[in-house]
C-alpha positions as CSV (number, residue, x, y, z in Angstrom):
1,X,90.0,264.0,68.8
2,X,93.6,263.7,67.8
3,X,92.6,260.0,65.9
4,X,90.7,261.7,64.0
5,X,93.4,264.4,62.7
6,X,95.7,261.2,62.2
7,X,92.6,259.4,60.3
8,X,92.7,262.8,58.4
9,X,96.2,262.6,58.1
10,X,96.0,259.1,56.5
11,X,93.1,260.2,54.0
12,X,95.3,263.1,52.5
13,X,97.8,260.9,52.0
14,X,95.8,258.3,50.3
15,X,94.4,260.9,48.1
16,X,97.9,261.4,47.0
17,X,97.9,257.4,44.9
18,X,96.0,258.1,41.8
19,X,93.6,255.6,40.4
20,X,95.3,254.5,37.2
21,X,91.7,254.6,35.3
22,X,90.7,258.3,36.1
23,X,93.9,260.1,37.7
24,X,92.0,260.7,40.6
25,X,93.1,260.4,43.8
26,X,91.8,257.0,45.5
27,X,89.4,259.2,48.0
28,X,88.0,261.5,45.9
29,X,87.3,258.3,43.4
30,X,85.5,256.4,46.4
31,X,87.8,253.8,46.1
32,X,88.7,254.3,49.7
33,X,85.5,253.5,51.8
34,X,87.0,253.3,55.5
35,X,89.8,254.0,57.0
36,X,90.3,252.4,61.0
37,X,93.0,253.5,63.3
38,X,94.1,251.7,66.1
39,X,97.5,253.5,67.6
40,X,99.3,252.3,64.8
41,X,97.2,249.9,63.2
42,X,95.3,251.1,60.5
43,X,93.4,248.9,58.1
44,X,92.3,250.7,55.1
45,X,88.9,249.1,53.0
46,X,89.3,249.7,49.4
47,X,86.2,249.2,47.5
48,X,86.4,248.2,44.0
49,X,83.9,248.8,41.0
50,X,83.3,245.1,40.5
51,X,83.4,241.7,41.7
52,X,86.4,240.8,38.8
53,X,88.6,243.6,39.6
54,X,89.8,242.5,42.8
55,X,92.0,240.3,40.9
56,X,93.2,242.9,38.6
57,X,97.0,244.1,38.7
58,X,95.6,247.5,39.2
59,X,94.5,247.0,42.5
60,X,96.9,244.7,43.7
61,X,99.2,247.8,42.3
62,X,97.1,249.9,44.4
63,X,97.1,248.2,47.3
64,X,100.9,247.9,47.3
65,X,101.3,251.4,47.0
66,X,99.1,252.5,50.1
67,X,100.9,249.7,52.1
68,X,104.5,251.3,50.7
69,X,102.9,255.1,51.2
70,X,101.8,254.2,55.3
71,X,104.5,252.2,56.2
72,X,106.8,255.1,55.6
73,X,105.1,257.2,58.0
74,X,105.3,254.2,60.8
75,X,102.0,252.3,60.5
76,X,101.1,248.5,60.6
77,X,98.9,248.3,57.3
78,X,96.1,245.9,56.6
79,X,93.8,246.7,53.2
80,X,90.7,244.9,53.0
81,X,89.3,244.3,49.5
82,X,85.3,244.7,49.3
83,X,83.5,244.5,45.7
């Protein structure tokens, strides 16, 4: 029960990094498609539009920022790219 307040935790904070195409934040986008939490290992799956975008700077900006935003708060970050 309390991983799932913390998974919670995570998502809100996610939902703070805008998606530079819409201004929305990355979860209410559906960018974000799973987030997995293991103590303090948390890999996040980001799921972009299309098979090209993956290289894009945009997401590479993106996933910078949620690896900078979660390592703050004390977590090991791993983001997994799907298209």
């Amino acid at each position: 029960m309390a991983e799932n307040k913390e998974v919670e935790k995570i998502k809100k904070t996610l939902e703070k990094i805008k998606d530079p195409h819409t201004m929305e934040g990355l979860v209410s986008t559906g960018l974000i498609e799973d987030v997995k939490l293991e103590g303090k290992n948390v890999t996040i799956v980001l799921k972009v539009p299309y098979a090209g975008c993956a290289a894009c700077a945009f997401v590479s900006g993106i996933e910078d920022e949620i690896k900078k935003k979660l390592k703050t708060s004390g977590y090991n970050v791993e983001v997994v790219i799907l298209t």
